[in-house]
N, C-alpha and C positions, 0 to 999 in steps of 0.2 A: 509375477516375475519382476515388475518395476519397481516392485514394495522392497524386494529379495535385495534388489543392485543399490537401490539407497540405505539398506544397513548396514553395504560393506564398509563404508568408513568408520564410521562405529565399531565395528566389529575387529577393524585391524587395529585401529588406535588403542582398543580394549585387550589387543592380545600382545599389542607391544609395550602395554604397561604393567600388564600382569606376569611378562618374561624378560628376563628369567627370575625375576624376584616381583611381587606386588610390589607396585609403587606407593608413593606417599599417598597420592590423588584419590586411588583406589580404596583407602581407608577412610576417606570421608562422605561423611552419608549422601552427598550430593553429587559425589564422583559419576558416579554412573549417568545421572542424569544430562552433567555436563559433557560426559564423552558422547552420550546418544544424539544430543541435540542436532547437530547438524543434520542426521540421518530421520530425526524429527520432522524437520525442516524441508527436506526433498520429497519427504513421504505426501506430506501436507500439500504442498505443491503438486506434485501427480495426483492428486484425490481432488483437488478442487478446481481442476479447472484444463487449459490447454496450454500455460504458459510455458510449462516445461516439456512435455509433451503433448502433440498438438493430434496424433494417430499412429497407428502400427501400416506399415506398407510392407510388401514383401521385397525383398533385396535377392542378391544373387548367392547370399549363405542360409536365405528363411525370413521368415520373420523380422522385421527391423523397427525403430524407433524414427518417424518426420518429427522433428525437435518443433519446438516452440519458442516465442520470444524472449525468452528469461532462461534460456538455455544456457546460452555463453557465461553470462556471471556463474551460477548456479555449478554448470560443468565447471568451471577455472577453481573455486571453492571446492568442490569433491575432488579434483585433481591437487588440489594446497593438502588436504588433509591425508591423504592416501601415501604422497611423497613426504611429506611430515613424521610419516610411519614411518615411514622406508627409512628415512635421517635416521628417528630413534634406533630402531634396530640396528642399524650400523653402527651406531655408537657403543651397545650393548658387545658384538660383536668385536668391537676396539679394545673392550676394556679386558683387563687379562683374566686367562681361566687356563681351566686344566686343556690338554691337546684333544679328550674326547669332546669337552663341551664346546672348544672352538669350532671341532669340523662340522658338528651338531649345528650352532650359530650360524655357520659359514652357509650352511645347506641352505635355512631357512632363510637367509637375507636373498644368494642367490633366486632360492622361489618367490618371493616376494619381488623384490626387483626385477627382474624379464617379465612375466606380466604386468608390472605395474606400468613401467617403462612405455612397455608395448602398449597397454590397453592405453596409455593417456592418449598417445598421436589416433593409434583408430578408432577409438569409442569415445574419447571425449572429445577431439579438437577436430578430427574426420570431416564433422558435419560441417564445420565451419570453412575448414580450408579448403573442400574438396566443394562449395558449393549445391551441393546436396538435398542436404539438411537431413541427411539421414545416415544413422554410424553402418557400419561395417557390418559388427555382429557376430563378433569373436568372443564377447564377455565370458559364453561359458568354458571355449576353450583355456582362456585366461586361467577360468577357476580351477581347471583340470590340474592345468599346468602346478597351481600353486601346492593343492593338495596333495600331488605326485611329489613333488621336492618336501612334503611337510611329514607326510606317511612315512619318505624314505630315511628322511632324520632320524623321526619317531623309532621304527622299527630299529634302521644298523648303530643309530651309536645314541640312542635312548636309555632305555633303561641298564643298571648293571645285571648280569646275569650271576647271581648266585645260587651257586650246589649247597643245599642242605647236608651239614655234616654232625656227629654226637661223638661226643669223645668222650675217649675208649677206658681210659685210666679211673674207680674210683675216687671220691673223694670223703672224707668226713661229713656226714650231715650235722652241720651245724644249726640249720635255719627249720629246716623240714617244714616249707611252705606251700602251699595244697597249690595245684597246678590250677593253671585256667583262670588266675583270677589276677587284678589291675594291682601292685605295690606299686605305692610314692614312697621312697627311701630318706628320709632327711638325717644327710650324716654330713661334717664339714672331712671331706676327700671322697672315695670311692670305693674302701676298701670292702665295706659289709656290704654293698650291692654287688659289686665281683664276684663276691664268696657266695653268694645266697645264688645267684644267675650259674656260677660254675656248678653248684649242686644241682642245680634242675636241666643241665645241658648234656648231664652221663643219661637220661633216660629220653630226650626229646633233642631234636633240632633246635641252633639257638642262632640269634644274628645278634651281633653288640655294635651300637652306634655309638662313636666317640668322638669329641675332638681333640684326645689324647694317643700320643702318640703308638699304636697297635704293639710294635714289638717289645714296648715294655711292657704292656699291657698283659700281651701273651705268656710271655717268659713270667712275670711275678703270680699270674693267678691262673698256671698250666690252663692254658685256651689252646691245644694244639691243633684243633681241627676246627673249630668255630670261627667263623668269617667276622672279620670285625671292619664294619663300614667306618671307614677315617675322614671327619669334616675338618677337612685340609684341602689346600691348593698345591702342597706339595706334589711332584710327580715323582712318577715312580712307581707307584704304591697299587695298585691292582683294583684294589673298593675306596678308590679316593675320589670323593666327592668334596664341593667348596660349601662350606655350609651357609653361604646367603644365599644360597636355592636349596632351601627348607621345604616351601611349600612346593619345588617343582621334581626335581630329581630324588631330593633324598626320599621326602612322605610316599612317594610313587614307587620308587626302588622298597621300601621298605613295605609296604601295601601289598605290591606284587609278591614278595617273600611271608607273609603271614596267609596270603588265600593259595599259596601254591602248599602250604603245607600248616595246613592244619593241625593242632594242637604243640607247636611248635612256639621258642622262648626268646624273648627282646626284650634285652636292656637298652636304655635310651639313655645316655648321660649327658654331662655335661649341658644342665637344662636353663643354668643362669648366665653361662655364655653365649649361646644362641638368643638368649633373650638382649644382650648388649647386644651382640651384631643384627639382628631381625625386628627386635623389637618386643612386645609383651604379647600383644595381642595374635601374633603371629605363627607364636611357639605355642600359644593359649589353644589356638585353630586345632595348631596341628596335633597336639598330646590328646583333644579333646578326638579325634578322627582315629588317632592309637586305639586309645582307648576303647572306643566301640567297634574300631574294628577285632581287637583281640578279641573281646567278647563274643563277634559274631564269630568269629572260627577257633573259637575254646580254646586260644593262646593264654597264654601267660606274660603279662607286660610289667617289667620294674623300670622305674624312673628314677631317677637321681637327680637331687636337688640341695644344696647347700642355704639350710633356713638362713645361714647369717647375709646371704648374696641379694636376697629381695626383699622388699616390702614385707610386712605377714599379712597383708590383708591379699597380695598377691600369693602368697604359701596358702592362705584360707581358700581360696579361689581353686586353687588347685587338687586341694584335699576331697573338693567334694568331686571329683572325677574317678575316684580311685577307690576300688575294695577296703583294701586295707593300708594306714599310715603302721608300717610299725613300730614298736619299739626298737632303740637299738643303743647300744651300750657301744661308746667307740673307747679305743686304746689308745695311749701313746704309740706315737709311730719309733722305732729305736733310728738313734741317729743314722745318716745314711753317709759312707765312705765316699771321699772326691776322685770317683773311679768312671771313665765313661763305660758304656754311655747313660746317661740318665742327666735326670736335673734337679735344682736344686735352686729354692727362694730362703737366703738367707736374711732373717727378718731382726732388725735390733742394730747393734755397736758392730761398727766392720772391723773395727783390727782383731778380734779375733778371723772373721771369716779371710783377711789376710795373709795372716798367718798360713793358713789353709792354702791358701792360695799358690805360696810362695816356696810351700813345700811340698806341692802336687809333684807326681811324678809324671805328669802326663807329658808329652815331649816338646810342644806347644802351646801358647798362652795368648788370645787375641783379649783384648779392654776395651771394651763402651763404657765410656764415661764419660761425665760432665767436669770431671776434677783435670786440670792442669797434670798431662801427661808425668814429667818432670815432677813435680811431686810427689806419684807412685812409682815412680821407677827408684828415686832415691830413697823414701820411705820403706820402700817392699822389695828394693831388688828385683824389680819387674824390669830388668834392661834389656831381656832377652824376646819382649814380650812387644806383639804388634797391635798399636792402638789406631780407634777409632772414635776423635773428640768431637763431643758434641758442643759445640759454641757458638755465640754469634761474633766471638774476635776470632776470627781465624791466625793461624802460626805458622811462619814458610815450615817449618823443624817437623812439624807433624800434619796428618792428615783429619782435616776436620770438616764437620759437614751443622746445619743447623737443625735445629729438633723436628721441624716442617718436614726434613726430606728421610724422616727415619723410614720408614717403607718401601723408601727409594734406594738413594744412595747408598746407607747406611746396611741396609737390608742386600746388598749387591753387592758393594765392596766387601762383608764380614764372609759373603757366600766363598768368594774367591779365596779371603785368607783361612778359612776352617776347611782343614783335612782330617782325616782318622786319627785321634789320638790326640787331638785339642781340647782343651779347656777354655770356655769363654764366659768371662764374665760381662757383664750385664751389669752397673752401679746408679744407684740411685734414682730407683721408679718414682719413689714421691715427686722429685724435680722434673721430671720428665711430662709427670698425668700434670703436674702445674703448667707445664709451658708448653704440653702438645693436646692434652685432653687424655681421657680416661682411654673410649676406644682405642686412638689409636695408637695408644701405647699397650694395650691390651692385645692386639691385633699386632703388633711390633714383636712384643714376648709370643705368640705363637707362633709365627713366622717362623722366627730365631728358634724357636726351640724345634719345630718340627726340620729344619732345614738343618738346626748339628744334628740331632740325633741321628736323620736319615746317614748322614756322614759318619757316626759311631763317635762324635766327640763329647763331652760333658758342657753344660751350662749354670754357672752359678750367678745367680740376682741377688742384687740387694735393697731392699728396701724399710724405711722406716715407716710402722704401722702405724702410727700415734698421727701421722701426717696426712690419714687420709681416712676417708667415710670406713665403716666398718663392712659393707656392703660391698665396697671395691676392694678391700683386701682378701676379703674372701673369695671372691669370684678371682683373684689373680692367684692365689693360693694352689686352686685346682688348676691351674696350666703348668705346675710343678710336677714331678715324682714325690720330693719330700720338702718338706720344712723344716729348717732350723730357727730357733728361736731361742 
């Protein structure tokens, strides 16, 4: 039992780094060893000798602990590391998330915190202040407590609950790919994974995991009954999960939907994005865990990957997880009209995309830019048009914010001014990934784009490709609908 109570620090320190995302710590090979030590340390001490515990007496709850003389340190140190936890978690809890994962959060801090609280005064400090020398002996109530608030998360606002649905409408068999086996799709967009995934979802259950936004998704590759899990922070949205809880909610949510229905079909996209926001090894885990589990219940798994987005020794790495790499022959996409809602990265010389701009009919016009408001408003006749300058001069005449607070301010104020029937442009990414970084300008354009569209208005970017790695323009590529170039 004494072994059981010195691994609880360990054990929570290990659970509040592993949620809601693995931490950094965790990925290195010595993590685990550094997290356990302490609980190393108590263990060692209870086995050798009386300094920590000196006999079991009975108390007036059972069974009790007469401390020993290396208690107090010893106790103050499991007490540091326990409420240490506690911090982390509440900090996780701080940070923002969708309304389901907060109350989720909320639940397990509260569990966590009342026992924690509680047990430090009677089981750790008890012996000392009450003269004693022997705790209370509430420990297992404690544990009761905690796993009753950890169950109730788990079960009411844990997993998503998705109905299996096959839809109903024909389509052209284009792909005719034998069910039940693992496809890697390497196409730059998404469009021959959609069509091969809508083909095999008229005879079988299917779930599409994206972090593209669903109603387009739906509408251009008829999905009208197939559940499409959206890795967004957006709310609203019914299967919206945040995708830096990869390995927690989504792999779990989507786990639970392949063993509940067997022989059934998941597309996974958008695989060189999770890899920015997660990391490589992460997304590596988790495709690898797909993988074998579609095999084990005679799913059918397609992936979707943009070769030009990563490494190829990481596209090689991944090839060998998978049945079949197919061929695949992709098309020009036909130009696409500046109609919401959708979007659009316009890549190359802007005065044409100007142009465009200026003669949208859409009834509203908000600008992120880096360029001197006054500039576009004379050049383009953009005077009816509310901007959002990104600068470190700021100008009383306009509203300006610097590149740091794009997820902030920028992402808040653009909320306020986009209504139905907006057009927002978005200028000059190269500048932006120079002076904010790649992520978070990458994370900037999803935001934005999943927060118009939810709004039904259009987004057009622009960027100059020549200005940046070939790997990050591709991977910014697929947060589009279309590309112009």
């Amino acid at each position: 039992m004494w072994t059981g109570i010195a691994l609880i620090p360990g054990v929570m320190a290990h659970f509040v780094l592993a949620y809601p995302r693995r931490g950094r710590l965790l990925e290195q090979p010595w993590g685990l060893l550094l997290i356990y030590t302490p609980s190393i340390v108590f263990t060692s001490f209870l086995w050798a000798g009386d300094l920590l515990v000196k006999d079991v007496v009975d108390g007036s709850l059972g069974p009790t602990a007469l401390v020993g003389d290396l208690y107090l340190p010893l106790a103050s140190l499991y007490a540091v590391i326990i409420i240490a936890a506690l911090v982390f978690l509440a900090g996780a809890y701080r940070r923002p998330q969708d309304h389901r994962s907060r109350i989720r959060s909320g639940l397990l801090l509260a569990g966590f915190a009342i026992p924690t609280l509680a047990g430090t005064v009677s089981e750790v400090f008890w012996p000392v202040l009450s003269g004693t020398g022997s705790r209370i002996g509430l420990g297992s109530a404690y544990t009761t407590i905690f796993l009753a608030f950890v169950a109730y998360a788990i079960f009411r606002h844990g997993l998503l609950i998705i109905e299996p649905a096959v839809e109903i409408g024909e389509v052209h068999a284009k792909f005719g790919w034998e069910k039940g086996r693992n496809y890697l799709v390497l196409e730059r967009g998404r469009r021959n994974s959609f069509t091969a995934f809508r083909e095999l979802v008229q005879d079988a259950p299917g779930l599409c995991v994206t972090a593209f936004p669903p109603q387009i998704l739906a509408e251009q590759f008829s999905l009208e009954r197939t559940p499409i899990l959206w890795l967004s922070s957006q709310e609203g949205y019914v299967w919206a999960l945040r995708p830096t809880y990869l390995e927690v909610d989504v792999l779990q949510t989507i786990l639970k939907f392949m063993k509940d229905n067997r022989g059934s079909v998941l597309l996974f996209d958008d695989v060189e994005y999770l890899m920015e926001v997660n990391g490589f090894k992460p997304v590596l885990r988790t495709v690898s865990t797909l993988a074998s589990t579609a095999s084990k219940y005679a799913c059918t798994l397609i992936v979707s990957l943009d070769p030009d987005s990563v490494e190829s020794s990481r596209v090689a790495t991944l090839k060998g997880m998978f049945d079949e790499v197919p061929a695949i022959k992709e098309k020009r996409e036909p130009k696409p009209t500046f109609l919401s809602p959708t979007s659009i990265l316009w890549e190359g010389e802007r005065e044409g995309l100007f142009r465009e701009i200026s003669q949208a009919t859409l009834q509203r016009k908000v600008v992120i830019s880096t360029v001197f408001p006054e500039k576009l408003q004379s050049d383009y006749d953009l005077y009816d048009a509310a901007f959002l300058w990104i600068t470190p001069s700021p100008h009383p005449n306009f509203s300006s914010y610097d590149v740091s607070r794009l997820d902030l301010e920028v992402l808040r104020d653009a909320s306020r001014s986009i209504t139905e029937d907006t057009l927002v442009y978005l200028g000059e990414l190269e500048l932006l990934v120079e002076e904010a970084g790649f992520l978070t300008v990458l994370e900037f354009v999803k935001h934005l784009g999943d927060l118009a569209i939810s709004k039904s208005a259009l987004v057009v970017a622009s960027i100059e490709s020549r200005a940046l790695p070939r790997n990050q323009v591709s991977t910014m590529k697929k947060r589009f609908a279309a590309v112009v170039s």
